[in-house]
PyMOL Python script that loads the backbone (N, CA, C, O; Angstrom):
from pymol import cmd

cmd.read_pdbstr("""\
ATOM      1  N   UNK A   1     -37.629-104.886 -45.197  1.00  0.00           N
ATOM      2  CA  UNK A   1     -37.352-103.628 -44.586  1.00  0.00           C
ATOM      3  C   UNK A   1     -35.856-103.522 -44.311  1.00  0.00           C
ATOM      4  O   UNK A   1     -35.214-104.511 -43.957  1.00  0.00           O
ATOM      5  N   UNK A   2     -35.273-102.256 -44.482  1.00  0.00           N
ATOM      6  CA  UNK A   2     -33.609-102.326 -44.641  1.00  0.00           C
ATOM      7  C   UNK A   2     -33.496-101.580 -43.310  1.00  0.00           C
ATOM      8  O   UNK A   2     -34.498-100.920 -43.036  1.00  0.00           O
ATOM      9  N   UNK A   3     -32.592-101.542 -42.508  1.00  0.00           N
ATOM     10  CA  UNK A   3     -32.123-101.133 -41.424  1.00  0.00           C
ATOM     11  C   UNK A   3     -30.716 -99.795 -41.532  1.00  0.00           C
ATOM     12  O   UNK A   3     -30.145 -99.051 -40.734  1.00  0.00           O
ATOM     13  N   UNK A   4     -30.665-100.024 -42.696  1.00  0.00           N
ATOM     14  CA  UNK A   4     -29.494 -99.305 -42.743  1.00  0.00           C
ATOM     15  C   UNK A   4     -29.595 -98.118 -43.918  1.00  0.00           C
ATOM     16  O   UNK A   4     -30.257 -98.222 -44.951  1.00  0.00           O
ATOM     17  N   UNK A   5     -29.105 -97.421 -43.679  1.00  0.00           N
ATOM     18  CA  UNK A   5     -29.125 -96.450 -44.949  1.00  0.00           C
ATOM     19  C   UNK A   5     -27.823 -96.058 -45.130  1.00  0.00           C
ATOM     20  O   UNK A   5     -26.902 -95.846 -44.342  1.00  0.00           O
ATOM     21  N   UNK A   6     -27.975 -95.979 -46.861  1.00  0.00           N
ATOM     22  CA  UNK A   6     -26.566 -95.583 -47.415  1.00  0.00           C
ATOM     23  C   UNK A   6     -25.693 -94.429 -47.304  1.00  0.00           C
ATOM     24  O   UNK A   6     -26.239 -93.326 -47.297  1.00  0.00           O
ATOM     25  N   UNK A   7     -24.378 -94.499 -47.211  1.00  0.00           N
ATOM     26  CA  UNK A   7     -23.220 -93.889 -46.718  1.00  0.00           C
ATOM     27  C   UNK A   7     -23.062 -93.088 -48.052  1.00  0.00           C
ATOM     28  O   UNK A   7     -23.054 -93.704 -49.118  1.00  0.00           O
ATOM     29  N   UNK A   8     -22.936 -91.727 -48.015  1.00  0.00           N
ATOM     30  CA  UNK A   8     -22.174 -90.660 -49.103  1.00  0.00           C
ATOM     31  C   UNK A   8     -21.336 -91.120 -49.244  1.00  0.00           C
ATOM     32  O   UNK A   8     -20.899 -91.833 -48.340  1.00  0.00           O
ATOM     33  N   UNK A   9     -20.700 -90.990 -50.343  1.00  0.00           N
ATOM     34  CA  UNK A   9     -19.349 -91.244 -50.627  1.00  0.00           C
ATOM     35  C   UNK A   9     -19.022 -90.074 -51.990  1.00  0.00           C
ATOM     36  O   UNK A   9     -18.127 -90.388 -52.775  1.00  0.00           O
ATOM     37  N   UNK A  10     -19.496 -89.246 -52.127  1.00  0.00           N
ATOM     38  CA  UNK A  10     -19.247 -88.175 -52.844  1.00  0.00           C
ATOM     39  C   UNK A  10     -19.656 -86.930 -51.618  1.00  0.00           C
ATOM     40  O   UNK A  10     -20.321 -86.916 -50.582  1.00  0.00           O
ATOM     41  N   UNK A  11     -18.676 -85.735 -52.562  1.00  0.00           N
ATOM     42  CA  UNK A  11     -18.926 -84.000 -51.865  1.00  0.00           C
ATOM     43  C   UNK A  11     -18.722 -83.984 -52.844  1.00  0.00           C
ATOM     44  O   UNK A  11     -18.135 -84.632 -53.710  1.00  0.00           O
ATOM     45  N   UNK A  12     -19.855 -82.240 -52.559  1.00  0.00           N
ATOM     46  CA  UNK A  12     -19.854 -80.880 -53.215  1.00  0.00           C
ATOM     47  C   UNK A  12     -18.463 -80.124 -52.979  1.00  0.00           C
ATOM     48  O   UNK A  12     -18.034 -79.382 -53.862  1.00  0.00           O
ATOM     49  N   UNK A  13     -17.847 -80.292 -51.931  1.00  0.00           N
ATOM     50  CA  UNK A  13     -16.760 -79.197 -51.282  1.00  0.00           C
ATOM     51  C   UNK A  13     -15.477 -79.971 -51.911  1.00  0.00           C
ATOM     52  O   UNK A  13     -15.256 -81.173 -52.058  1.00  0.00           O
ATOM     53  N   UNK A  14     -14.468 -78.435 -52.327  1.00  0.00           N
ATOM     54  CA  UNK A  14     -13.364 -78.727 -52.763  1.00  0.00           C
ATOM     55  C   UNK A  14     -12.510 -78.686 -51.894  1.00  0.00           C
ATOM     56  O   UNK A  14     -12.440 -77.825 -51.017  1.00  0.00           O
ATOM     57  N   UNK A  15     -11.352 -80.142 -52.137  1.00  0.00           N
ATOM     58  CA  UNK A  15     -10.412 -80.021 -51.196  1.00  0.00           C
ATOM     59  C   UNK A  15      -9.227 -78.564 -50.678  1.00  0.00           C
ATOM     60  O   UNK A  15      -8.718 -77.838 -51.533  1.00  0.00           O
ATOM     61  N   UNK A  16      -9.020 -78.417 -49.444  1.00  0.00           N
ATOM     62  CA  UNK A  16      -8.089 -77.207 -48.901  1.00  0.00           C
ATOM     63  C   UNK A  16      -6.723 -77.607 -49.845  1.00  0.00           C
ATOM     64  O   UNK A  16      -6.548 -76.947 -50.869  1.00  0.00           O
ATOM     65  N   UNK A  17      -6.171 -78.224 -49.648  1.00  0.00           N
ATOM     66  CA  UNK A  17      -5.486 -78.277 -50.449  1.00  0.00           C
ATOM     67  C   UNK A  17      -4.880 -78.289 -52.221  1.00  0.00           C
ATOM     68  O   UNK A  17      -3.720 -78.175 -52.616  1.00  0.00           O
ATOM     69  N   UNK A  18      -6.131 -78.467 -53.007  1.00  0.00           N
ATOM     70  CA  UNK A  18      -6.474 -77.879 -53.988  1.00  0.00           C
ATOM     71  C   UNK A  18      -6.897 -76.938 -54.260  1.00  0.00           C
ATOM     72  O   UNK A  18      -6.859 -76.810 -55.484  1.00  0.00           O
ATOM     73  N   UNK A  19      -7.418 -75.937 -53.666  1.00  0.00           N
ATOM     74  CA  UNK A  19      -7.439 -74.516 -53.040  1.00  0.00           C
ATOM     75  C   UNK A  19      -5.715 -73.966 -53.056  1.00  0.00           C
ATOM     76  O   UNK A  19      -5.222 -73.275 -53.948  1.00  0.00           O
ATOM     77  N   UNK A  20      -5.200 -74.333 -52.176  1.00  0.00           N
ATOM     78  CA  UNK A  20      -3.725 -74.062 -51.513  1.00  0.00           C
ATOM     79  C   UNK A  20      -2.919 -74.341 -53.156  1.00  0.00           C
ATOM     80  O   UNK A  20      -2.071 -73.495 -53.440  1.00  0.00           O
ATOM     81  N   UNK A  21      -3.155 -75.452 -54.187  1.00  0.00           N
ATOM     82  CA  UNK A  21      -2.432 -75.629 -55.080  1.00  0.00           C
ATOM     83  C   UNK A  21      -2.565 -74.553 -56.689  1.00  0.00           C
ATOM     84  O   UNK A  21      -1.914 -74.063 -57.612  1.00  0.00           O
ATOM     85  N   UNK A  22      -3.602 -74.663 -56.242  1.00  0.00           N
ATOM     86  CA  UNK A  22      -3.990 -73.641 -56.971  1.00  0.00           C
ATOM     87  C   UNK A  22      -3.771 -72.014 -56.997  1.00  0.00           C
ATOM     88  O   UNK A  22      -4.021 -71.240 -57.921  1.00  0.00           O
ATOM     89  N   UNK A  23      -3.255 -71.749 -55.768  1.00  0.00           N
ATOM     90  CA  UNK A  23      -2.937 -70.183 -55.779  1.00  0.00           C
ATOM     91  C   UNK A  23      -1.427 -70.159 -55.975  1.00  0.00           C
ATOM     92  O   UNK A  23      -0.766 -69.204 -56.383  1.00  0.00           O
ATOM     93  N   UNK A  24      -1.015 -71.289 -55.641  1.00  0.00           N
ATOM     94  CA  UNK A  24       0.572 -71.351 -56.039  1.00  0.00           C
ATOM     95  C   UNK A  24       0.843 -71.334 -57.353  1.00  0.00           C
ATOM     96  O   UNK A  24       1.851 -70.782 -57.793  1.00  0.00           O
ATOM     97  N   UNK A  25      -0.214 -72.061 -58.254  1.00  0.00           N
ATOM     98  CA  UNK A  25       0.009 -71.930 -59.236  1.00  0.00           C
ATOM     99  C   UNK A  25      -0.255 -70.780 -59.891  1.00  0.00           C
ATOM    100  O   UNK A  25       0.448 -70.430 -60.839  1.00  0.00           O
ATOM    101  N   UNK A  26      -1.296 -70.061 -59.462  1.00  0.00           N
ATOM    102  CA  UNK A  26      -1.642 -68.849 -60.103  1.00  0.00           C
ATOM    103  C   UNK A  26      -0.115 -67.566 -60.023  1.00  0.00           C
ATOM    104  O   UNK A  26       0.270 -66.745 -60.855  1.00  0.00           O
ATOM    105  N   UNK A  27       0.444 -67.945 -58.537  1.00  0.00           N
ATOM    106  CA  UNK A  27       1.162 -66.750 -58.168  1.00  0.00           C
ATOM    107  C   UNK A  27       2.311 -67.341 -59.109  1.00  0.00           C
ATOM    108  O   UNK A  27       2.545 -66.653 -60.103  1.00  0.00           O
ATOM    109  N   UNK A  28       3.064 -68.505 -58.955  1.00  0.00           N
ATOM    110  CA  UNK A  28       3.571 -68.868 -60.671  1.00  0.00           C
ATOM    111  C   UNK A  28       3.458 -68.144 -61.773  1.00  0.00           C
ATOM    112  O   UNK A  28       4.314 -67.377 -62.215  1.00  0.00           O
ATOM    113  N   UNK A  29       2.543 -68.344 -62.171  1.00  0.00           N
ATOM    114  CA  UNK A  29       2.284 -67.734 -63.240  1.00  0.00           C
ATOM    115  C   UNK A  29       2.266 -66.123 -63.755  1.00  0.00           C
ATOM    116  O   UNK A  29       2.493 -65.626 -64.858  1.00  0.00           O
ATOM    117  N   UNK A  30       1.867 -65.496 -62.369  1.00  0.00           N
ATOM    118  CA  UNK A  30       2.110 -64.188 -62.673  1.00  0.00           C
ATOM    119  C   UNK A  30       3.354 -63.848 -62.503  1.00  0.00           C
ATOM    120  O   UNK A  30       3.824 -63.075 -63.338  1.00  0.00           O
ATOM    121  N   UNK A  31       4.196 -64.308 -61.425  1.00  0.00           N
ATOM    122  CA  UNK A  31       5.758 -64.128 -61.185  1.00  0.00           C
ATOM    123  C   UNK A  31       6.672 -64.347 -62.890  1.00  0.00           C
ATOM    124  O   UNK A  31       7.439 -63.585 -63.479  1.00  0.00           O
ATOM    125  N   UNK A  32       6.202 -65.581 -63.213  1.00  0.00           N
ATOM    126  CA  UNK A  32       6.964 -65.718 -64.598  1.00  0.00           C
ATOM    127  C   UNK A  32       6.560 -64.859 -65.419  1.00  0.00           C
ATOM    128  O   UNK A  32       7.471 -64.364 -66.083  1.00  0.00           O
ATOM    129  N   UNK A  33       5.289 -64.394 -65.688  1.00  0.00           N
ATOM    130  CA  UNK A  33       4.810 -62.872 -66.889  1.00  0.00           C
ATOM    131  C   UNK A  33       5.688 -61.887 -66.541  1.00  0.00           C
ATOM    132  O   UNK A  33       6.220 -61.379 -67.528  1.00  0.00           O
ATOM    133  N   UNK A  34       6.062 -61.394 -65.391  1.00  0.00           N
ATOM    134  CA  UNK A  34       6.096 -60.437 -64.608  1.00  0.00           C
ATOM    135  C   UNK A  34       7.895 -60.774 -65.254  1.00  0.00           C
ATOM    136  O   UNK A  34       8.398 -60.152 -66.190  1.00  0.00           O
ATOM    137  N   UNK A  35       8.352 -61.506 -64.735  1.00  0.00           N
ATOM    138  CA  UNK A  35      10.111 -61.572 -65.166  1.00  0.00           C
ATOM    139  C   UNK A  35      10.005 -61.735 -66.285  1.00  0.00           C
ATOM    140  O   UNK A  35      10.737 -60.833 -66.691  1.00  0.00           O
ATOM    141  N   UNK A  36       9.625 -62.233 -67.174  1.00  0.00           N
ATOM    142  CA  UNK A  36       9.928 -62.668 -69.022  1.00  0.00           C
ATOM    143  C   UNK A  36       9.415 -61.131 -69.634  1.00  0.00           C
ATOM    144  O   UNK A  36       9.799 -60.668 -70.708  1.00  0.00           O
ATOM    145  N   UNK A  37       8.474 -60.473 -68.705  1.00  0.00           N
ATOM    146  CA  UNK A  37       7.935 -59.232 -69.177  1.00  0.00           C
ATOM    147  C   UNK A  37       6.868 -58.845 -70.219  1.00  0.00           C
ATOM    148  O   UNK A  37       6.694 -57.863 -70.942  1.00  0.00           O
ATOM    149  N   UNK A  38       6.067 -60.289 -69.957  1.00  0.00           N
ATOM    150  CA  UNK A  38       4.365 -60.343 -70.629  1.00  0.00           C
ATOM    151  C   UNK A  38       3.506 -59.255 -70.052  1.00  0.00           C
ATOM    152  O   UNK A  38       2.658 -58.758 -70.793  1.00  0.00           O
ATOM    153  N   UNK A  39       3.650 -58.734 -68.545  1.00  0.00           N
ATOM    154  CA  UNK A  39       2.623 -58.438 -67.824  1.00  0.00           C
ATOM    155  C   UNK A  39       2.991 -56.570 -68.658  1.00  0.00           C
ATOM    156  O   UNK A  39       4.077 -56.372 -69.201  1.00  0.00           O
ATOM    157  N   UNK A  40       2.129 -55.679 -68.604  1.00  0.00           N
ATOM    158  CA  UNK A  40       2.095 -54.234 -68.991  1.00  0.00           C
ATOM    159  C   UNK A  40       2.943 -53.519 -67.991  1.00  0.00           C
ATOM    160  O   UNK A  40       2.591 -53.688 -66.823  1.00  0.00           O
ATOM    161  N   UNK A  41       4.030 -52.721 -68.203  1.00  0.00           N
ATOM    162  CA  UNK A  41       4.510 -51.855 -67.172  1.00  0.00           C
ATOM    163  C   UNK A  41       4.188 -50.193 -67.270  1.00  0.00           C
ATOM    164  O   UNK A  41       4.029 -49.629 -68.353  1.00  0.00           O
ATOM    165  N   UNK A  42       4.126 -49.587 -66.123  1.00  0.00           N
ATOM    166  CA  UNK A  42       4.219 -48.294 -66.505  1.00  0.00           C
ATOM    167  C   UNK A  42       4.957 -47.553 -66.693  1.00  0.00           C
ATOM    168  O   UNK A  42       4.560 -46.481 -67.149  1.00  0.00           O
ATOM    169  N   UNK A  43       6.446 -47.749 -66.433  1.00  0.00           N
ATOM    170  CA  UNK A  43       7.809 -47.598 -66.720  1.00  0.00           C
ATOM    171  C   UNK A  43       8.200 -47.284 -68.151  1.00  0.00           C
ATOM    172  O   UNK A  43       8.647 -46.312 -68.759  1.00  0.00           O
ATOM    173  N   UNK A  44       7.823 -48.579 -68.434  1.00  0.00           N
ATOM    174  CA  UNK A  44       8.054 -48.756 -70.058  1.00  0.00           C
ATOM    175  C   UNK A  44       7.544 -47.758 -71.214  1.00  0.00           C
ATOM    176  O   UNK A  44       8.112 -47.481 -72.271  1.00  0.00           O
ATOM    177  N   UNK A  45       6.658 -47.426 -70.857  1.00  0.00           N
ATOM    178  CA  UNK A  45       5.684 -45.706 -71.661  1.00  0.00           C
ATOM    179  C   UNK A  45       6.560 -44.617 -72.135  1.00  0.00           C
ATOM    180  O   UNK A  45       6.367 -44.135 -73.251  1.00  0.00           O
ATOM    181  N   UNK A  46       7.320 -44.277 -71.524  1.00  0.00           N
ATOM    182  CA  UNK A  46       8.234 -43.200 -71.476  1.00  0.00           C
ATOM    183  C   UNK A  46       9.313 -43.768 -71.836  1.00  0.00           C
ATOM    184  O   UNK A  46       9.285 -44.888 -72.346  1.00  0.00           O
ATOM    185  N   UNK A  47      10.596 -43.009 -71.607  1.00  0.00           N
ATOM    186  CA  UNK A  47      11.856 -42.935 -71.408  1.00  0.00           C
ATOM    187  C   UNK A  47      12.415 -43.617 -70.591  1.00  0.00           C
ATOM    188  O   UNK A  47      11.823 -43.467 -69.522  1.00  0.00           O
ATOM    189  N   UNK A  48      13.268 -44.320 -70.486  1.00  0.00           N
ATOM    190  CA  UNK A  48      14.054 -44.839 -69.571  1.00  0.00           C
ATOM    191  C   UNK A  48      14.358 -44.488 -68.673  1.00  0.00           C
ATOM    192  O   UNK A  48      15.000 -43.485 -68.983  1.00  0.00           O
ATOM    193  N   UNK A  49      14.389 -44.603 -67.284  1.00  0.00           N
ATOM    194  CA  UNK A  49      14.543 -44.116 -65.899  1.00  0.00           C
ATOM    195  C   UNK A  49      16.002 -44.764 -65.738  1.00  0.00           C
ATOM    196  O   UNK A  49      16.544 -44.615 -64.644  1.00  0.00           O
ATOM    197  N   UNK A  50      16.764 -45.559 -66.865  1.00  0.00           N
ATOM    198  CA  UNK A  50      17.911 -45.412 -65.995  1.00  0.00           C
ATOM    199  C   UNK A  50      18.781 -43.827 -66.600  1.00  0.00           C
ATOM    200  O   UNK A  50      18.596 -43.050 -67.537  1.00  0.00           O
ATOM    201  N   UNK A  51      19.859 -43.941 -65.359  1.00  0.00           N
ATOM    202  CA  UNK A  51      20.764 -42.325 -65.754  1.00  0.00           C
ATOM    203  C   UNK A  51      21.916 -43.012 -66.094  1.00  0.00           C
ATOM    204  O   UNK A  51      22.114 -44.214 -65.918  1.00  0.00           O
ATOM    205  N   UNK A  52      23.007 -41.840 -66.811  1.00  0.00           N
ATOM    206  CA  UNK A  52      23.983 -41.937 -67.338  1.00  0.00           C
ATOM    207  C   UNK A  52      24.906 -42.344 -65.929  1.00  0.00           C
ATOM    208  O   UNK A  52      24.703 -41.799 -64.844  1.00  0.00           O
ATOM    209  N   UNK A  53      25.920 -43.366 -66.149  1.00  0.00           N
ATOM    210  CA  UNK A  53      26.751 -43.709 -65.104  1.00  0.00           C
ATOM    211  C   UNK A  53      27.857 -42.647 -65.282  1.00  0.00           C
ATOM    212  O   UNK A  53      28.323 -42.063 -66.260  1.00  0.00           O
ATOM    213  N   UNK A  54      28.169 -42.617 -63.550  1.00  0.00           N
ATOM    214  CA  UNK A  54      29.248 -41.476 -63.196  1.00  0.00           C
ATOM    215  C   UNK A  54      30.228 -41.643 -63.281  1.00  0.00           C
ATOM    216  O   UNK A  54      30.349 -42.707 -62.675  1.00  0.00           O
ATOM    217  N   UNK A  55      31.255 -41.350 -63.647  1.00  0.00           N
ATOM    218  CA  UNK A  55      33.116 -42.087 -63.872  1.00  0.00           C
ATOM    219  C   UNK A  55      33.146 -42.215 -62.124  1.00  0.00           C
ATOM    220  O   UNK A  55      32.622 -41.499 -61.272  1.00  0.00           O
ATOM    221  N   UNK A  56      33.993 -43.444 -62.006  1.00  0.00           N
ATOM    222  CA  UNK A  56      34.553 -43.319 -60.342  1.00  0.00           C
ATOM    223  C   UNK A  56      35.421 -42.391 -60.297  1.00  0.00           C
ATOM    224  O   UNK A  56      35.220 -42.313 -59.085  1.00  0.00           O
ATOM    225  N   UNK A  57      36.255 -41.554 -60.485  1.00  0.00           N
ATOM    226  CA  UNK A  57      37.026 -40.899 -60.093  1.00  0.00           C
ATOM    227  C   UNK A  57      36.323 -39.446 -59.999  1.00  0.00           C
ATOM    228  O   UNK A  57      36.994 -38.535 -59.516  1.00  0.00           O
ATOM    229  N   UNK A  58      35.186 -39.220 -60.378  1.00  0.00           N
ATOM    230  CA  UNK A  58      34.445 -38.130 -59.895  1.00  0.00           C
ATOM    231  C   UNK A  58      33.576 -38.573 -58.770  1.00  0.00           C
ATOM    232  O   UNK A  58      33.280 -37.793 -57.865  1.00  0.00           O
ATOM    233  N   UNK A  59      33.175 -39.765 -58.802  1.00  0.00           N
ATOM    234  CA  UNK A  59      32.397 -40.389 -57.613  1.00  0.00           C
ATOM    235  C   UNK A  59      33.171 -40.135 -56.087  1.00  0.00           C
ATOM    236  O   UNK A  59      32.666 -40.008 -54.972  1.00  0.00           O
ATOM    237  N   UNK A  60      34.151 -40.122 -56.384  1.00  0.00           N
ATOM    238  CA  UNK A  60      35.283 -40.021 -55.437  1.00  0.00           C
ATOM    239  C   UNK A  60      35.703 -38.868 -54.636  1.00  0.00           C
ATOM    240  O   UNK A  60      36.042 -38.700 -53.464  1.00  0.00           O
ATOM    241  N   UNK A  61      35.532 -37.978 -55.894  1.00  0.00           N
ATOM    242  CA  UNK A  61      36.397 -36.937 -55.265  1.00  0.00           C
ATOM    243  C   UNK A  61      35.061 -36.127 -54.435  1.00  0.00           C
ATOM    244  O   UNK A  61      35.172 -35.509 -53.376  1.00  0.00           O
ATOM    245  N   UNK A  62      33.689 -36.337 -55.299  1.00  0.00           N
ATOM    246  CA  UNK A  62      32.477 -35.835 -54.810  1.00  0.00           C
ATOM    247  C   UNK A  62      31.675 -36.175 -53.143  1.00  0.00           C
ATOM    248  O   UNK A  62      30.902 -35.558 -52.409  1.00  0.00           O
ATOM    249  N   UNK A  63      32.352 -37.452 -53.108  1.00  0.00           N
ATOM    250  CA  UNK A  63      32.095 -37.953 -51.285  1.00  0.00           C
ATOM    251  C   UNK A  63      33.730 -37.696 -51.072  1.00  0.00           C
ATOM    252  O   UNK A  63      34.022 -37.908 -49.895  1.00  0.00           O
ATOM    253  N   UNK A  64      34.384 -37.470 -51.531  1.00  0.00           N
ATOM    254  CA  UNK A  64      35.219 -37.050 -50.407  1.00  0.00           C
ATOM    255  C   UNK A  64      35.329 -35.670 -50.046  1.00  0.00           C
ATOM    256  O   UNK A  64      35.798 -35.301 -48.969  1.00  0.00           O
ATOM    257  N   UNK A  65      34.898 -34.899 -50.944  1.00  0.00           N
ATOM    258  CA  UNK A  65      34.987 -33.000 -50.777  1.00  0.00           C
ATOM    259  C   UNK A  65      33.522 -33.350 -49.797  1.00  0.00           C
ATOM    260  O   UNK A  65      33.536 -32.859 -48.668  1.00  0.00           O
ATOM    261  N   UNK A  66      32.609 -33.955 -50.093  1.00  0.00           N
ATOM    262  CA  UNK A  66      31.460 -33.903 -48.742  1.00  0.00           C
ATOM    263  C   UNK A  66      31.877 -34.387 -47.410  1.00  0.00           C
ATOM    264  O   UNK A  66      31.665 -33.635 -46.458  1.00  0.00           O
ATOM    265  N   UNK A  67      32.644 -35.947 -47.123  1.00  0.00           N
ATOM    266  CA  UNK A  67      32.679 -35.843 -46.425  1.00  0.00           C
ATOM    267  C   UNK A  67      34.135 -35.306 -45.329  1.00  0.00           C
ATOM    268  O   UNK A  67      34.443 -35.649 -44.188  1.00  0.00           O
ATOM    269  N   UNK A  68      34.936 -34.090 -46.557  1.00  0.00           N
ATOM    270  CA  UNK A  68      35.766 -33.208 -45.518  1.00  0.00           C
ATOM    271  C   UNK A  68      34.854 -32.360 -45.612  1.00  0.00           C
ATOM    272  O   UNK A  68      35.565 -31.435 -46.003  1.00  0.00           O
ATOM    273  N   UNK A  69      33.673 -31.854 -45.561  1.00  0.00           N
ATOM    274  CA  UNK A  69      33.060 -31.050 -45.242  1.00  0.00           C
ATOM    275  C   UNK A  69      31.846 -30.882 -44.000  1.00  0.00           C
ATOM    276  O   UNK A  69      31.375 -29.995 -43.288  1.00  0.00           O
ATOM    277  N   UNK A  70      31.713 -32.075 -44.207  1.00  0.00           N
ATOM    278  CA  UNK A  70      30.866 -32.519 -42.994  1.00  0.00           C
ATOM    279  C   UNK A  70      31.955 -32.736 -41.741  1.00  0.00           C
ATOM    280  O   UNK A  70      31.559 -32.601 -40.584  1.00  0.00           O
ATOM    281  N   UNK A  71      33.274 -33.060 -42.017  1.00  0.00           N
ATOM    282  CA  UNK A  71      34.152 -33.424 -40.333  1.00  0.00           C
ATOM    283  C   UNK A  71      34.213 -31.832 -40.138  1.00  0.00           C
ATOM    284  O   UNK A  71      34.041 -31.388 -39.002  1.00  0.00           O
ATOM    285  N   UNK A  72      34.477 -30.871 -41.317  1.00  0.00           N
ATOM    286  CA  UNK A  72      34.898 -29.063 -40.721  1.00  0.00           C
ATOM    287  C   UNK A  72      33.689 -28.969 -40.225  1.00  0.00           C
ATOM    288  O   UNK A  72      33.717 -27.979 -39.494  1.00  0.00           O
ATOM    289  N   UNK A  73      32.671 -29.421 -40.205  1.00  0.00           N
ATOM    290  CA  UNK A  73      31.348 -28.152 -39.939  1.00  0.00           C
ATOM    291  C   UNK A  73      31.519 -28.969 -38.331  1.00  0.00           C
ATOM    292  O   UNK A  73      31.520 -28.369 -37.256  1.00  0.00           O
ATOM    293  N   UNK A  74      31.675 -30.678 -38.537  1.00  0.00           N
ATOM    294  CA  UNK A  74      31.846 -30.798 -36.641  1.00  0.00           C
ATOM    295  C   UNK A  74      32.825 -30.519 -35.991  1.00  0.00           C
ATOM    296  O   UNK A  74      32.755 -30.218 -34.800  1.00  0.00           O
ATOM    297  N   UNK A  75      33.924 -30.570 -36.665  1.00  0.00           N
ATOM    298  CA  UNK A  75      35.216 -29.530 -36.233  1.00  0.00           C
ATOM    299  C   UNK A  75      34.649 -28.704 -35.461  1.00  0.00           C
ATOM    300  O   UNK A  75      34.485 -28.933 -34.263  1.00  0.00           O
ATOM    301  N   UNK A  76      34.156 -27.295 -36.234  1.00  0.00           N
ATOM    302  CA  UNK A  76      33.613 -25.924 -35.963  1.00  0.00           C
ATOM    303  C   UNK A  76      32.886 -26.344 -34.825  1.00  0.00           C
ATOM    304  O   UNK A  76      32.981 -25.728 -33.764  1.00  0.00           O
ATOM    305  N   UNK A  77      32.143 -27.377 -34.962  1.00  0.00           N
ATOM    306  CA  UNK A  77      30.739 -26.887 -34.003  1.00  0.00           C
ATOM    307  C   UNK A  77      31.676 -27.278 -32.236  1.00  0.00           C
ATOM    308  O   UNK A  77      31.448 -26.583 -31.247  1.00  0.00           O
ATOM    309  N   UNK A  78      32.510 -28.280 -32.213  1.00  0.00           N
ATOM    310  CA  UNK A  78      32.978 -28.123 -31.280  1.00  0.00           C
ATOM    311  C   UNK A  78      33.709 -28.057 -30.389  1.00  0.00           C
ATOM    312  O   UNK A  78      33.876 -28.548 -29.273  1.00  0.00           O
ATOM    313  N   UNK A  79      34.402 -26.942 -31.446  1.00  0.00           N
ATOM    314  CA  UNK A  79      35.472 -26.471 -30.981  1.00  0.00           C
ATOM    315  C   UNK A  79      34.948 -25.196 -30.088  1.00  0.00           C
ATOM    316  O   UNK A  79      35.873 -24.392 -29.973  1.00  0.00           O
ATOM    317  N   UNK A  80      33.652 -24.719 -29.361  1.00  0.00           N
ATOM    318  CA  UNK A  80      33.276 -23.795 -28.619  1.00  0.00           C
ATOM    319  C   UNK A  80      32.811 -24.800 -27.506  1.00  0.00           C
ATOM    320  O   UNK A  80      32.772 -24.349 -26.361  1.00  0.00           O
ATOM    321  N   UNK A  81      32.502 -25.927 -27.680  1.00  0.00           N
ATOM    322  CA  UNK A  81      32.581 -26.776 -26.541  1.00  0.00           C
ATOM    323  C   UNK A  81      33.379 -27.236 -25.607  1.00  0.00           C
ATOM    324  O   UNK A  81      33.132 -27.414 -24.414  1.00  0.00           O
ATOM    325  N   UNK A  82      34.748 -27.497 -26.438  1.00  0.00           N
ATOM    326  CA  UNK A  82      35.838 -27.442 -25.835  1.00  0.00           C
ATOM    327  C   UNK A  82      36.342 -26.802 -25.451  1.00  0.00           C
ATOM    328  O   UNK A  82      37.178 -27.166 -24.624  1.00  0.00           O
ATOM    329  N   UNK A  83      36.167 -25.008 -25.852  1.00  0.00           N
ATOM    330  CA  UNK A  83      36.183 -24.192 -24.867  1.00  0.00           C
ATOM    331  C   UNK A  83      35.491 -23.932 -23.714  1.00  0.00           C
ATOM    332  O   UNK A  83      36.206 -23.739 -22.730  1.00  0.00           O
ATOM    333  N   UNK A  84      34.426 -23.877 -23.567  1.00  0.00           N
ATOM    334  CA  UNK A  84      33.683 -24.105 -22.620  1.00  0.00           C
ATOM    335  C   UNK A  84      34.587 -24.771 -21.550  1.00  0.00           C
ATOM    336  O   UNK A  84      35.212 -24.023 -20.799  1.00  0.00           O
ATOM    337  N   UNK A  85      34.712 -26.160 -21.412  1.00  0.00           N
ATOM    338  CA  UNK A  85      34.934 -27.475 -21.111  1.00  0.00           C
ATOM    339  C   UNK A  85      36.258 -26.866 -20.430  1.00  0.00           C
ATOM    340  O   UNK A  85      36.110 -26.856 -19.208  1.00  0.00           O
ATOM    341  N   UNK A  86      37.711 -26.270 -20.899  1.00  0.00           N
ATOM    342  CA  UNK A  86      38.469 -25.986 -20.587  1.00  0.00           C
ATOM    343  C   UNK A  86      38.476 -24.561 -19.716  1.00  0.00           C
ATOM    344  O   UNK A  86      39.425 -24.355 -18.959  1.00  0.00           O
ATOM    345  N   UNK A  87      37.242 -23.435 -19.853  1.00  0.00           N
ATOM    346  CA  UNK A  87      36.878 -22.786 -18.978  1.00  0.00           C
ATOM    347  C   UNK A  87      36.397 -22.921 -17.746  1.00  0.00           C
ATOM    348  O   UNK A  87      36.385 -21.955 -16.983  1.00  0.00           O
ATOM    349  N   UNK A  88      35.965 -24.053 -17.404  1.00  0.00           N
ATOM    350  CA  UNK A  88      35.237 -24.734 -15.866  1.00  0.00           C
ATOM    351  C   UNK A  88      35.872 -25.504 -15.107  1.00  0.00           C
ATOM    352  O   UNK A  88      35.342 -25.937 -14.084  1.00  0.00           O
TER     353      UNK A  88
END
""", "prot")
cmd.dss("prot")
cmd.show_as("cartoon", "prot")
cmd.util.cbc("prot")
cmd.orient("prot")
């Protein structure tokens, strides 16, 4: 008669960490399709979404006529404040 009974030494269950290695690898893998450009885009169907580049010297003159236009409009706005201000 045996007194003892035998110890498992095998599982059904997969280790957490082979779990954990495994999604790294998966996300790997799609990251590299995704940059080398295996994976399908919807971009790519059409036309190119990039635009024609702007010369800098129109880039220039275009924020700068905006932004002397934006200091006149706060100019304007308060310069009736400062009247005010000098009326009281």
């Amino acid at each position: 008669m045996t007194l003892y009974q035998k110890i498992p030494t095998t599982s059904a269950r997969v280790h957490p960490l082979a779990i954990g290695a495994g999604g790294v690898l998966l996300l790997s893998l799609v990251a590299t399709a995704a940059i080398v450009g295996w994976m399908p885009d919807a971009h790519r169907a059409g036309e190119p979404t990039v635009t024609a580049p702007v010369p800098a010297t129109a880039a220039r003159a275009s924020s700068a006529s905006s932004a002397a236009a934006a200091v006149g409009k706060a100019g304007r706005a308060a310069r009736p404040a400062l009247a005010q201000l000098a009326a009281s």
